[in-house]
N, CA, C and O atoms as a Tripos MOL2 file, in Angstrom:
@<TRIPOS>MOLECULE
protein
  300   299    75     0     0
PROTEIN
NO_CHARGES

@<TRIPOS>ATOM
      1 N          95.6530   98.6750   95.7210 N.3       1 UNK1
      2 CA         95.0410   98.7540   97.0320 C.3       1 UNK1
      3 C          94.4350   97.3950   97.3450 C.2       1 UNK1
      4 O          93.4280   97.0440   96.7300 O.2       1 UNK1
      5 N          95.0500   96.5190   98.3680 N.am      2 UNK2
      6 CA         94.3460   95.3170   98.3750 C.3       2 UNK2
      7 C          92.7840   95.4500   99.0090 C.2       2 UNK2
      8 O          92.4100   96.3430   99.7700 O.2       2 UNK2
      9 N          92.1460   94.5700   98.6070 N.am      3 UNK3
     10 CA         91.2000   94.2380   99.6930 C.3       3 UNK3
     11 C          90.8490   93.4280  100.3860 C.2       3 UNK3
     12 O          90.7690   92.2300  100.1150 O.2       3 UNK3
     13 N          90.5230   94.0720  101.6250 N.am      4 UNK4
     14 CA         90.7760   93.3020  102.9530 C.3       4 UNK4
     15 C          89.4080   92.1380  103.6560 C.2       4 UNK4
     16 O          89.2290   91.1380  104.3520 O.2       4 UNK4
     17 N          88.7700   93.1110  102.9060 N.am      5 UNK5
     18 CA         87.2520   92.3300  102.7400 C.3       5 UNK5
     19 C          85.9750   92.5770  101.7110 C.2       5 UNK5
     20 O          85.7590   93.6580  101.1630 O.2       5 UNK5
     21 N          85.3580   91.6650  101.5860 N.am      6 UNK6
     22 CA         84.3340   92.0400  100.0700 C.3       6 UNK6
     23 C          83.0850   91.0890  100.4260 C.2       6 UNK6
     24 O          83.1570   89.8600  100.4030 O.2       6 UNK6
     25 N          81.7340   91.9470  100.8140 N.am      7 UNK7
     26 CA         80.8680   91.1660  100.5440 C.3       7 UNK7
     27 C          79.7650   92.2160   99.5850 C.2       7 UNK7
     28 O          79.4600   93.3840   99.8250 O.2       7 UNK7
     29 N          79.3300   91.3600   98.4750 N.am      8 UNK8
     30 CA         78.3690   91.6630   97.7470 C.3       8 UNK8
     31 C          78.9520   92.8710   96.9970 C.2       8 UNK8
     32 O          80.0150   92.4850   96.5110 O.2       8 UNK8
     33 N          78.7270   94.2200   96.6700 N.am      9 UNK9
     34 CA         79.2460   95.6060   96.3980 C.3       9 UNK9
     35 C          80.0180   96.2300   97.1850 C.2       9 UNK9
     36 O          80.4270   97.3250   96.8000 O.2       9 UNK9
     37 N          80.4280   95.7410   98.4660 N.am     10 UNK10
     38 CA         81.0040   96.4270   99.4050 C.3      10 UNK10
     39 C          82.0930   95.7720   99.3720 C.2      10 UNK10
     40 O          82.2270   94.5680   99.1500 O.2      10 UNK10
     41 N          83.3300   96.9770   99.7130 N.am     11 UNK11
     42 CA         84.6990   95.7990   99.8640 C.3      11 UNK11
     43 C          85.0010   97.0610  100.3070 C.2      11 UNK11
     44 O          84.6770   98.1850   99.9230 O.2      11 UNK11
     45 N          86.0430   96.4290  101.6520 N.am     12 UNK12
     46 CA         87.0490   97.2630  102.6140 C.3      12 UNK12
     47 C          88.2580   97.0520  101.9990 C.2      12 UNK12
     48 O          88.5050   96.0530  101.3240 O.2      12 UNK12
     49 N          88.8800   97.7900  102.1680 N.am     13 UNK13
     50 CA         90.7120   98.2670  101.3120 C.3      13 UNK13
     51 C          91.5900   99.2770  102.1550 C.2      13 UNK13
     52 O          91.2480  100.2770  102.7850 O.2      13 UNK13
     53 N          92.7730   98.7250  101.9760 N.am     14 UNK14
     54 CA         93.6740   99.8110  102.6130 C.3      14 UNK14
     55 C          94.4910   99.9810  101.4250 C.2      14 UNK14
     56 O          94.5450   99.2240  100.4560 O.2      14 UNK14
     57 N          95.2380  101.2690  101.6540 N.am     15 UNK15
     58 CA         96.2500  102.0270  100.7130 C.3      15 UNK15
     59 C          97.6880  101.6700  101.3440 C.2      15 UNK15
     60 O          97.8110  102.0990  102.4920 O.2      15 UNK15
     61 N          99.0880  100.7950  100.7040 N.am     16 UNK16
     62 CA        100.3910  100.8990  100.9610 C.3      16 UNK16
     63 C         100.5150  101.8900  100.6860 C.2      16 UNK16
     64 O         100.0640  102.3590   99.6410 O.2      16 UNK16
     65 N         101.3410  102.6950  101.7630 N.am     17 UNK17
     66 CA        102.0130  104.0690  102.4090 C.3      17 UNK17
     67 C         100.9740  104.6750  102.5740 C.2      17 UNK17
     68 O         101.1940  105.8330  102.2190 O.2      17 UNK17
     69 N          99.7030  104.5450  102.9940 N.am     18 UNK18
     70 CA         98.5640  105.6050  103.0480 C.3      18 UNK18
     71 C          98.9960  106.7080  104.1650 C.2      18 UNK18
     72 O          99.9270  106.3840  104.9020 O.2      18 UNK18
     73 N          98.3640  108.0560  104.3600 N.am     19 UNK19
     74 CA         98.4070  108.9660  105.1240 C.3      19 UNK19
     75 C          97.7870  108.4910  106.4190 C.2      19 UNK19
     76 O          96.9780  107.5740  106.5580 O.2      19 UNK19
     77 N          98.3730  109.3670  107.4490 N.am     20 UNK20
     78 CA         97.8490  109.3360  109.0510 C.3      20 UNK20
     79 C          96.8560  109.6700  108.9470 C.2      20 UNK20
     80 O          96.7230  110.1890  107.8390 O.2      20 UNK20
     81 N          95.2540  109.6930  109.9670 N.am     21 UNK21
     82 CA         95.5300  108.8560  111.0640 C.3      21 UNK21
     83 C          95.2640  107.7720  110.3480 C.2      21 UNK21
     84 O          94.8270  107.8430  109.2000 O.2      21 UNK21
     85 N          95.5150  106.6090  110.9920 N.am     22 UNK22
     86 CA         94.8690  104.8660  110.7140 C.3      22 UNK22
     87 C          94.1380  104.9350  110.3020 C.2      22 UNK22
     88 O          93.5400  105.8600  110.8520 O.2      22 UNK22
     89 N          93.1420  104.2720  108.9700 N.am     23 UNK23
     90 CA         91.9450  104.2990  108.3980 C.3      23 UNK23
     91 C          91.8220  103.2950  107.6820 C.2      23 UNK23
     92 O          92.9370  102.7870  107.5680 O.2      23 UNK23
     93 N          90.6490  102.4140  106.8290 N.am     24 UNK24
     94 CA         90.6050  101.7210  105.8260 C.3      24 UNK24
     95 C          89.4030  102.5240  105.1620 C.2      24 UNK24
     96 O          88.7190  103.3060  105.8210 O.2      24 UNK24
     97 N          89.1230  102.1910  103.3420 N.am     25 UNK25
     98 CA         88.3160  102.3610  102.4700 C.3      25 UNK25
     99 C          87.5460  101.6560  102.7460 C.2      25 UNK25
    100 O          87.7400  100.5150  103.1650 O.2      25 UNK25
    101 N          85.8370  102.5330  102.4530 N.am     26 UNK26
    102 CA         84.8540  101.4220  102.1870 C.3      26 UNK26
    103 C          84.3460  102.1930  100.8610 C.2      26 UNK26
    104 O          83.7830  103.2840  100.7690 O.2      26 UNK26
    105 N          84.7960  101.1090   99.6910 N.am     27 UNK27
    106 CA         84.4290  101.3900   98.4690 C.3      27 UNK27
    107 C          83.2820  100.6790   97.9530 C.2      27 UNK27
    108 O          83.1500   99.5370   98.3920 O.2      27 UNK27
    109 N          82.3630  101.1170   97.0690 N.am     28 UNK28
    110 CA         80.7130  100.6960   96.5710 C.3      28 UNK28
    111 C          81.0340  101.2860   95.2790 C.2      28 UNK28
    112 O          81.9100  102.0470   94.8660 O.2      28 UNK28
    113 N          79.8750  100.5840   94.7000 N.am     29 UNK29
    114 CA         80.2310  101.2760   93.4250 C.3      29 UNK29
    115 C          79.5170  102.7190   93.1270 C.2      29 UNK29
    116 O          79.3940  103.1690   91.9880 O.2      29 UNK29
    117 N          79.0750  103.3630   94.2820 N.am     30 UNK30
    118 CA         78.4470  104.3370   94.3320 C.3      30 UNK30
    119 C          78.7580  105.6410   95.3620 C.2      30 UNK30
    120 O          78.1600  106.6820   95.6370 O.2      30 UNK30
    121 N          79.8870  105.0760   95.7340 N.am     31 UNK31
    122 CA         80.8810  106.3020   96.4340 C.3      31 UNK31
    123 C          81.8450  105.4070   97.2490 C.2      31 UNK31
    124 O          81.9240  104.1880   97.1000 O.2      31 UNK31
    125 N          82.5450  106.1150   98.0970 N.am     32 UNK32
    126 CA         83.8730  105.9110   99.0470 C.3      32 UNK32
    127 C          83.5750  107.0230  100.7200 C.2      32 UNK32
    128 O          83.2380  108.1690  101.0200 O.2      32 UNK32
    129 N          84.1250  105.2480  101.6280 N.am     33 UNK33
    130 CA         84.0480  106.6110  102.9100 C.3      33 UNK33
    131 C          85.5520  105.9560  103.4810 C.2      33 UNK33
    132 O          85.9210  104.7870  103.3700 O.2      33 UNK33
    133 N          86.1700  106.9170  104.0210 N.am     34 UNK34
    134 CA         87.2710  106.5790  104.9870 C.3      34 UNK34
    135 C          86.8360  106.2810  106.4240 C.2      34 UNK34
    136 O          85.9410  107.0270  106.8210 O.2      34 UNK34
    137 N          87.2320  105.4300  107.2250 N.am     35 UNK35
    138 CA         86.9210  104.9610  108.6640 C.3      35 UNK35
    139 C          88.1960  105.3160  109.1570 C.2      35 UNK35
    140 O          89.2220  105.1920  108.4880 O.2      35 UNK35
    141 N          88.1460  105.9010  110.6880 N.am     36 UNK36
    142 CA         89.6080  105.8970  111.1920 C.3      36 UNK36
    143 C          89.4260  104.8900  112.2910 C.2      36 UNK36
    144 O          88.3940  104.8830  112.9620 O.2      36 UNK36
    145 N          90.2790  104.1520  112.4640 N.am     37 UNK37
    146 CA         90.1190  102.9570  112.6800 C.3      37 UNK37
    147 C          90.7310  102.6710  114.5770 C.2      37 UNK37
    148 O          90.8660  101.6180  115.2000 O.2      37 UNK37
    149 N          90.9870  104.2130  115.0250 N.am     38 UNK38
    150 CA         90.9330  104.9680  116.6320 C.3      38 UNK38
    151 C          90.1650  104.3010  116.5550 C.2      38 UNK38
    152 O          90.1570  103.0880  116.7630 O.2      38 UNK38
    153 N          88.9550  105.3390  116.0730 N.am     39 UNK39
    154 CA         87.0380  105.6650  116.9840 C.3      39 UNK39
    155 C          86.2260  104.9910  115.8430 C.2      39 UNK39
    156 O          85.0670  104.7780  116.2000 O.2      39 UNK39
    157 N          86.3890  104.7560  115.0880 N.am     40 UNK40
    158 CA         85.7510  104.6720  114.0810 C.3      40 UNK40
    159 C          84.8170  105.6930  113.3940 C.2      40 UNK40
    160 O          83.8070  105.7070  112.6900 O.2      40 UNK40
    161 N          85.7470  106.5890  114.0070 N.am     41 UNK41
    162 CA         84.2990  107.6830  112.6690 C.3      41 UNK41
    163 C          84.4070  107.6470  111.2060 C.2      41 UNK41
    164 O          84.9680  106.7880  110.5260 O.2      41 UNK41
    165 N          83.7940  108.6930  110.8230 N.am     42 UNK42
    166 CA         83.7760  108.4580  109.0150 C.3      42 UNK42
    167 C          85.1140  109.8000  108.7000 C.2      42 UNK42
    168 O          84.9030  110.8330  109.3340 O.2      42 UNK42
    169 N          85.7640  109.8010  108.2430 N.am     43 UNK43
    170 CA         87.0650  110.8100  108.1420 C.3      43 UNK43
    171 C          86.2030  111.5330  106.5670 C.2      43 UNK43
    172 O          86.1790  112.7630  106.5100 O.2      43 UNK43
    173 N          85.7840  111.0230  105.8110 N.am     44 UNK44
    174 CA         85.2540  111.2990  104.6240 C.3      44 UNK44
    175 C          84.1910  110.7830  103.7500 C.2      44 UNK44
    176 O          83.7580  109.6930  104.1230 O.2      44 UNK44
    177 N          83.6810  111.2410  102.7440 N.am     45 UNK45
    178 CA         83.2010  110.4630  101.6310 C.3      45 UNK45
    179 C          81.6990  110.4220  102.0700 C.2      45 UNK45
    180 O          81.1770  111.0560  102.9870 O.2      45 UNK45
    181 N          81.0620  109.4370  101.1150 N.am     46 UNK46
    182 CA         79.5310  109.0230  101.5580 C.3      46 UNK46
    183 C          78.8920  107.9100  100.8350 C.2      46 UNK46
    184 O          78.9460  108.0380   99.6120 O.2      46 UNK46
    185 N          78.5480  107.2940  101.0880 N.am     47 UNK47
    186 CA         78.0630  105.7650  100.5660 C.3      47 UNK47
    187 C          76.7230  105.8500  101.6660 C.2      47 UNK47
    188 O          76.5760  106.4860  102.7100 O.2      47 UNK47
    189 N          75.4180  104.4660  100.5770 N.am     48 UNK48
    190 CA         74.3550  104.4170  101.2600 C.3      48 UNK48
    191 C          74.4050  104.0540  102.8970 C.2      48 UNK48
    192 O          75.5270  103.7160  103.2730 O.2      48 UNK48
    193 N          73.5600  104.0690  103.7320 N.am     49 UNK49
    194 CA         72.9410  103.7580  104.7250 C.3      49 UNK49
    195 C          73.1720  102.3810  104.7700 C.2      49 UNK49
    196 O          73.7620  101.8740  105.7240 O.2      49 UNK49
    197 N          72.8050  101.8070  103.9320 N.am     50 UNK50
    198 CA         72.7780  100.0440  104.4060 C.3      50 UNK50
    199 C          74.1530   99.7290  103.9660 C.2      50 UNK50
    200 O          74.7700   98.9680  104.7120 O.2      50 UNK50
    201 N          74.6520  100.0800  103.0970 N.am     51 UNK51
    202 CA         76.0330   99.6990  102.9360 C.3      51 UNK51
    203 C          76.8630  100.0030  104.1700 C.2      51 UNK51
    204 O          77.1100   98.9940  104.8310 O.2      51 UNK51
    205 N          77.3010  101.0090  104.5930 N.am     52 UNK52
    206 CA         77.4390  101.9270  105.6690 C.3      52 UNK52
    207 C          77.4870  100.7310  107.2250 C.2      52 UNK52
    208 O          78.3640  100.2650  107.9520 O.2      52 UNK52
    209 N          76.2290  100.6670  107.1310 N.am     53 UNK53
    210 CA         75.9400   99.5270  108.1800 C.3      53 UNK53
    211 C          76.4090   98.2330  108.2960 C.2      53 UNK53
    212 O          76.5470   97.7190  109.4070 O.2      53 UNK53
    213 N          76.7350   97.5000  107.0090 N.am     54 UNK54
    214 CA         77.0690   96.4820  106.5870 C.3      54 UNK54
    215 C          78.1940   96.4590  106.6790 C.2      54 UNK54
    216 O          78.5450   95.3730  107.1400 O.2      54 UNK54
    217 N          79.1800   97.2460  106.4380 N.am     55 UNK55
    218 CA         80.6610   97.2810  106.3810 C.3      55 UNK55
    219 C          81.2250   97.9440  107.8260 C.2      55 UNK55
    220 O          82.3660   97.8620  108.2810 O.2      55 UNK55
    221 N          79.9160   98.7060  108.4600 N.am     56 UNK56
    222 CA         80.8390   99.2030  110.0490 C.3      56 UNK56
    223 C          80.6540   97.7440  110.7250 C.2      56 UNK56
    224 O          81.6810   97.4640  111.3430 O.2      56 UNK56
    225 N          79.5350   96.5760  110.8200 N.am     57 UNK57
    226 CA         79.3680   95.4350  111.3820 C.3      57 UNK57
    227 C          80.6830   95.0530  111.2030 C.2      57 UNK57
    228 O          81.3790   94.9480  112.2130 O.2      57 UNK57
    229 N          81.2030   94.8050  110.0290 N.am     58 UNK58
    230 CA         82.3500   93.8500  109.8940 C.3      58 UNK58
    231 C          83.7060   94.5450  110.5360 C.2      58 UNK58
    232 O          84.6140   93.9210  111.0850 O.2      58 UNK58
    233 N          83.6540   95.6670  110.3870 N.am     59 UNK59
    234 CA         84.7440   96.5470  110.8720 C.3      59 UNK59
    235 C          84.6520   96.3920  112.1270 C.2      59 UNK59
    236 O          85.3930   95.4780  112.4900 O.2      59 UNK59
    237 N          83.9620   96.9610  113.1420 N.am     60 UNK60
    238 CA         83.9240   96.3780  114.6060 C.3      60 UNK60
    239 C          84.2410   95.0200  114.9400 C.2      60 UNK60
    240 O          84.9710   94.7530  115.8940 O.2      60 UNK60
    241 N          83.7380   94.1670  114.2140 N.am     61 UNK61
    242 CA         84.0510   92.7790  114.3050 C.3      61 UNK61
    243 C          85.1630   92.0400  113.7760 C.2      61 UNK61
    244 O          85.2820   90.8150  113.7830 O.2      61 UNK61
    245 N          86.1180   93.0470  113.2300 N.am     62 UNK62
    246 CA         87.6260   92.4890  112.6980 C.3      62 UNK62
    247 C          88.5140   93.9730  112.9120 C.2      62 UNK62
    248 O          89.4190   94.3840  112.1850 O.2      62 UNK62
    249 N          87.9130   94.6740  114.2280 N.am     63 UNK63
    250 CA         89.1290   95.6200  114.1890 C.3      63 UNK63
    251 C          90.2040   95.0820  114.4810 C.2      63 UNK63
    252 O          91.0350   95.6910  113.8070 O.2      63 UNK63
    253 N          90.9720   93.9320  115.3610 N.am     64 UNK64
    254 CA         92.2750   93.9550  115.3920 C.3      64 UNK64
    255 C          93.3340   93.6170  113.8170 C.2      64 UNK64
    256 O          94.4530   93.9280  113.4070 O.2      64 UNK64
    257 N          92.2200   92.8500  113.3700 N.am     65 UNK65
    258 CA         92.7860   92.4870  111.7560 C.3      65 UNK65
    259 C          93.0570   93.5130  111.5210 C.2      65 UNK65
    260 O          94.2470   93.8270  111.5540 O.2      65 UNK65
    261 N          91.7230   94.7840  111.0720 N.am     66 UNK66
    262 CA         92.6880   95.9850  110.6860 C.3      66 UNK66
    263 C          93.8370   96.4060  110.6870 C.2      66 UNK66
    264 O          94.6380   96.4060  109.7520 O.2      66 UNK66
    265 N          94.0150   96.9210  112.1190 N.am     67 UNK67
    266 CA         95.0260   97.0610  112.4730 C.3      67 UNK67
    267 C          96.4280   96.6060  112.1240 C.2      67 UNK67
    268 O          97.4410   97.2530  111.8580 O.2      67 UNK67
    269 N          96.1710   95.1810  112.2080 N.am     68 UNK68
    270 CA         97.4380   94.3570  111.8080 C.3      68 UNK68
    271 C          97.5450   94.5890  110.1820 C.2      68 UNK68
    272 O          98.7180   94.7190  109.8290 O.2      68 UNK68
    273 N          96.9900   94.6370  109.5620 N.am     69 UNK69
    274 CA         96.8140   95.0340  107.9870 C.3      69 UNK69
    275 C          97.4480   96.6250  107.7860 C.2      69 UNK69
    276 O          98.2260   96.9770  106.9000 O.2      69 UNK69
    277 N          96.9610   97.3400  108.7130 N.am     70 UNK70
    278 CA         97.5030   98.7500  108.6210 C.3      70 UNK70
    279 C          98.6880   98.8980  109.0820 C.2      70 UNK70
    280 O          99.4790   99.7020  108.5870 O.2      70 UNK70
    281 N          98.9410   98.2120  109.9980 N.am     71 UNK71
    282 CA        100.9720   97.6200  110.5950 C.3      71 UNK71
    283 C         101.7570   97.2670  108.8910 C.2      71 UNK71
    284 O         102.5690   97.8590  108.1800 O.2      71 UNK71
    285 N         100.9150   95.8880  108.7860 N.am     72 UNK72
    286 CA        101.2270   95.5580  107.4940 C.3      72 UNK72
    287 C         101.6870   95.9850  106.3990 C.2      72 UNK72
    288 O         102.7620   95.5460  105.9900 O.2      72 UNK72
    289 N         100.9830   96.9210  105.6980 N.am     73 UNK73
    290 CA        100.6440   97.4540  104.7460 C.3      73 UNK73
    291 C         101.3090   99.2330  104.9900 C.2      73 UNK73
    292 O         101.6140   99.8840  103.9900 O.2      73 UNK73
    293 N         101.4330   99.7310  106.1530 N.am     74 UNK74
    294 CA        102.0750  100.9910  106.1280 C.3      74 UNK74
    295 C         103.2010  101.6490  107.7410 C.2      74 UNK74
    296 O         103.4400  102.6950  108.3430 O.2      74 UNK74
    297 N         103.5790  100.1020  107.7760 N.am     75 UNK75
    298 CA        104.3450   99.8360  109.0250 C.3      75 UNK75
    299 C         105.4920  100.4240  108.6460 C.2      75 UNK75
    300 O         106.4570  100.4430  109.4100 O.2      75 UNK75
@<TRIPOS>BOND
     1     1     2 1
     2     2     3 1
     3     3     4 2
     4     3     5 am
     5     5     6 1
     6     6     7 1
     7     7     8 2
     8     7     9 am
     9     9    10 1
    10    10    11 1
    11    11    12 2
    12    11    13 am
    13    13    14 1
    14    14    15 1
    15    15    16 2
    16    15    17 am
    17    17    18 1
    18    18    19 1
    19    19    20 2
    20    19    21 am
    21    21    22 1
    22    22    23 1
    23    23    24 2
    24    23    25 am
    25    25    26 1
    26    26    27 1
    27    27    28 2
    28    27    29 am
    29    29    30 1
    30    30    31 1
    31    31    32 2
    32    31    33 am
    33    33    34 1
    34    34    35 1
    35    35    36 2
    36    35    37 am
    37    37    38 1
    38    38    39 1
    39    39    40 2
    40    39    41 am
    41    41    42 1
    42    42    43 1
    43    43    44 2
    44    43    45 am
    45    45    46 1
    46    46    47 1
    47    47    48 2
    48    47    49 am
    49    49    50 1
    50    50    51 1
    51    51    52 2
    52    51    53 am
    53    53    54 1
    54    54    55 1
    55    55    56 2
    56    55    57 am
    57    57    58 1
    58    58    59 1
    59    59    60 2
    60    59    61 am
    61    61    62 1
    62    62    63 1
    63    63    64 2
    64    63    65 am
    65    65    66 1
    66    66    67 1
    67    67    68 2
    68    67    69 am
    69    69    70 1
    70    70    71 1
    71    71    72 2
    72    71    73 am
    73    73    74 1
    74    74    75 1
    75    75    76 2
    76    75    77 am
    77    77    78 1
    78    78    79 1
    79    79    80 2
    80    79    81 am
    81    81    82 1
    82    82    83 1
    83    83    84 2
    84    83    85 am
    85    85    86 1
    86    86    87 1
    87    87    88 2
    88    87    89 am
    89    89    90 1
    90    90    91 1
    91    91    92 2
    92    91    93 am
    93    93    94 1
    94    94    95 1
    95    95    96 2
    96    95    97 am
    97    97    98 1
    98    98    99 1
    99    99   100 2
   100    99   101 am
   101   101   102 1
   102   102   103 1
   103   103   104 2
   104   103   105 am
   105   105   106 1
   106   106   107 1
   107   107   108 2
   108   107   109 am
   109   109   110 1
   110   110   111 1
   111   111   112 2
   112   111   113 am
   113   113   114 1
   114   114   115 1
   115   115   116 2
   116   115   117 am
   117   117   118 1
   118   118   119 1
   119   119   120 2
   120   119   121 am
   121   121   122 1
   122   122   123 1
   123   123   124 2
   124   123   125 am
   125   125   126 1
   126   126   127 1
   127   127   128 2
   128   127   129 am
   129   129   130 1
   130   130   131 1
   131   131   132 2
   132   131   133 am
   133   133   134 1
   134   134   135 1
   135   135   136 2
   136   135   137 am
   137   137   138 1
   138   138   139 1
   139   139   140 2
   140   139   141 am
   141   141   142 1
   142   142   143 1
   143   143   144 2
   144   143   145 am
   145   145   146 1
   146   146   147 1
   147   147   148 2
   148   147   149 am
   149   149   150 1
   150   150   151 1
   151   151   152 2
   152   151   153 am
   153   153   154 1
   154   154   155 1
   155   155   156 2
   156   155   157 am
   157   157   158 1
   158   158   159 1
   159   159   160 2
   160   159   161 am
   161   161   162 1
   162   162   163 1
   163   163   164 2
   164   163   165 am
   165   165   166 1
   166   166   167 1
   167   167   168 2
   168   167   169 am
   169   169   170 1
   170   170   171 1
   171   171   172 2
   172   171   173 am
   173   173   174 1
   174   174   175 1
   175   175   176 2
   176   175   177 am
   177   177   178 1
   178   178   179 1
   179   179   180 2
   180   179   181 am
   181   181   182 1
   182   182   183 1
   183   183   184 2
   184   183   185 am
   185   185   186 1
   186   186   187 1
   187   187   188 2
   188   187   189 am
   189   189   190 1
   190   190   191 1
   191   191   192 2
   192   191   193 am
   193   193   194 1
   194   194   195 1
   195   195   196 2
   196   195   197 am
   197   197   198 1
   198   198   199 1
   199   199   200 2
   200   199   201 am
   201   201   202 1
   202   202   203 1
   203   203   204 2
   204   203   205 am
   205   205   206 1
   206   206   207 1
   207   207   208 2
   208   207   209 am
   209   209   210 1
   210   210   211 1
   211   211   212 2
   212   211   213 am
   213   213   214 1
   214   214   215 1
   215   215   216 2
   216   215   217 am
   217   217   218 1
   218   218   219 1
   219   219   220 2
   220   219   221 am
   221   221   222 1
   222   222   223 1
   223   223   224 2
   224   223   225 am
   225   225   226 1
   226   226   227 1
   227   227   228 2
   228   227   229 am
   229   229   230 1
   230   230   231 1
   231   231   232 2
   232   231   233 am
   233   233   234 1
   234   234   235 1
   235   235   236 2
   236   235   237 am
   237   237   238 1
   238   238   239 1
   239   239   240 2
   240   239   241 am
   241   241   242 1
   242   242   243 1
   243   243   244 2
   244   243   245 am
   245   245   246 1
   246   246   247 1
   247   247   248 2
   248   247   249 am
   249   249   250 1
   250   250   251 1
   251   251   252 2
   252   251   253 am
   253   253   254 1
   254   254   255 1
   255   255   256 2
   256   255   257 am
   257   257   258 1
   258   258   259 1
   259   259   260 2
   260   259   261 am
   261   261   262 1
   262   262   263 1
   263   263   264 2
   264   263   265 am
   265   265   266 1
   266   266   267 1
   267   267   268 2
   268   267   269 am
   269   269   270 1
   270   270   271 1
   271   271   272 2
   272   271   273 am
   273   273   274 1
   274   274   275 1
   275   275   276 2
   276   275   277 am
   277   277   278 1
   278   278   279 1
   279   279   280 2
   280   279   281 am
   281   281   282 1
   282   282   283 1
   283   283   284 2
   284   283   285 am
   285   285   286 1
   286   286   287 1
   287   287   288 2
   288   287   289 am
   289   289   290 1
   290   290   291 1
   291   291   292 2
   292   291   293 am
   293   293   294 1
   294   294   295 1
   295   295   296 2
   296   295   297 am
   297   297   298 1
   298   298   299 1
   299   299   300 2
@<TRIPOS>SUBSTRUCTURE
     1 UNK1         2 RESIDUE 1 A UNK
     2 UNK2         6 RESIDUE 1 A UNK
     3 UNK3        10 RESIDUE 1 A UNK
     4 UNK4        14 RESIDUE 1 A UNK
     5 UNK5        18 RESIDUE 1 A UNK
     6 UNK6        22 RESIDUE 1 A UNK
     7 UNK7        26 RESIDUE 1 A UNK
     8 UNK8        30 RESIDUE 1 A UNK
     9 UNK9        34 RESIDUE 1 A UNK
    10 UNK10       38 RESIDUE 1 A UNK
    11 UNK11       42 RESIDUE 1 A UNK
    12 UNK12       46 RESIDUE 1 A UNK
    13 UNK13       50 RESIDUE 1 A UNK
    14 UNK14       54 RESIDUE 1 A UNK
    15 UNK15       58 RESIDUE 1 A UNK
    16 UNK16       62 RESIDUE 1 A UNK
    17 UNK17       66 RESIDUE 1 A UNK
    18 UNK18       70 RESIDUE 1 A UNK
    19 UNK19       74 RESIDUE 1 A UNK
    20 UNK20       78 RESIDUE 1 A UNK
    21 UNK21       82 RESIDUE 1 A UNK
    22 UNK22       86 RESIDUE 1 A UNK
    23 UNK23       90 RESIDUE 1 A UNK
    24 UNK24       94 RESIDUE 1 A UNK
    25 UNK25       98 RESIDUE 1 A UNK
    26 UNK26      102 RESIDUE 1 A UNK
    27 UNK27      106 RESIDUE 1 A UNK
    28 UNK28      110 RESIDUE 1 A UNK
    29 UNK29      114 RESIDUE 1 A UNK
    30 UNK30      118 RESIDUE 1 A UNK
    31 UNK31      122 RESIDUE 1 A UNK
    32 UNK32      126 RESIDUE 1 A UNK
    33 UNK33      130 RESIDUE 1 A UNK
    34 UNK34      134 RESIDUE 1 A UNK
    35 UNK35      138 RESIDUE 1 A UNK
    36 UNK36      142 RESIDUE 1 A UNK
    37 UNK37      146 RESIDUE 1 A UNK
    38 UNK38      150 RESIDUE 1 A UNK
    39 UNK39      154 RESIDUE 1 A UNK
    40 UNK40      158 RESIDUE 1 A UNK
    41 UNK41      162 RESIDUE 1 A UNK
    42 UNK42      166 RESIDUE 1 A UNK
    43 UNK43      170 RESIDUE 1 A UNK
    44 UNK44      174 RESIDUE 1 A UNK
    45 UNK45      178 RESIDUE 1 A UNK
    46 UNK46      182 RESIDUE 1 A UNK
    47 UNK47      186 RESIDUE 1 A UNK
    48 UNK48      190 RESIDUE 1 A UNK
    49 UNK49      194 RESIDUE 1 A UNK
    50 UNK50      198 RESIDUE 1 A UNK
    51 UNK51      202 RESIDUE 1 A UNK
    52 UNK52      206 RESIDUE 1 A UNK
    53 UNK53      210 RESIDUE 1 A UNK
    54 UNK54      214 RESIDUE 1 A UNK
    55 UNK55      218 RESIDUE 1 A UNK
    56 UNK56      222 RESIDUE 1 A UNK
    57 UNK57      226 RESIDUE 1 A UNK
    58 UNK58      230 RESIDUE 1 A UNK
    59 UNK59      234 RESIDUE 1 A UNK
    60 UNK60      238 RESIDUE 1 A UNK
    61 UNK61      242 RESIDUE 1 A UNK
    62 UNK62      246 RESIDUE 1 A UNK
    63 UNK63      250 RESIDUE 1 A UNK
    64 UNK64      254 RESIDUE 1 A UNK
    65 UNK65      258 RESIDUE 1 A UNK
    66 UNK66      262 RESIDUE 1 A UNK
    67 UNK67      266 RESIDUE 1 A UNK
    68 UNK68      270 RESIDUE 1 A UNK
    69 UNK69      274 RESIDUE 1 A UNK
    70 UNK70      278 RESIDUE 1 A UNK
    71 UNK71      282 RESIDUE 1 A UNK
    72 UNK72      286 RESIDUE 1 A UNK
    73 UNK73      290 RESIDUE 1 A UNK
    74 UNK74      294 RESIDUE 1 A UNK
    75 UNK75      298 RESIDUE 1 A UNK
């Protein structure tokens, strides 16, 4: 599963051939949430509050990357 971004404990990841809808990982070393990367809600999982926050900043702020990563990676 590469990752697409990593700061500090937090790192965003997508899965080659992952399942519908569009989503990336936000993995910690203290849980996992799925983002769907539509609306951005949380599809699953649970990780802290500040992590949470830290990784939706970057996500809003590099959704088209996503995207192109999720073309990428399960086009």
């Amino acid at each position: 599963m590469p990752t697409i971004f990593r700061i500090g404990r937090v790192r965003v990841r997508m899965f080659f051939d992952d399942h519908h809808p569009p989503h990336c990982h936000v993995w910690t070393p203290d849980g996992e949430v799925e983002i769907a990367l539509a609306d951005l809600s949380t599809m699953r999982g649970r990780i802290s509050k500040d992590d949470y926050e830290l990784a939706m900043a970057w996500i809003r702020d590099n959704i088209e990357r996503l995207w192109q990563e999720w073309d990428r990676l399960n086009g």
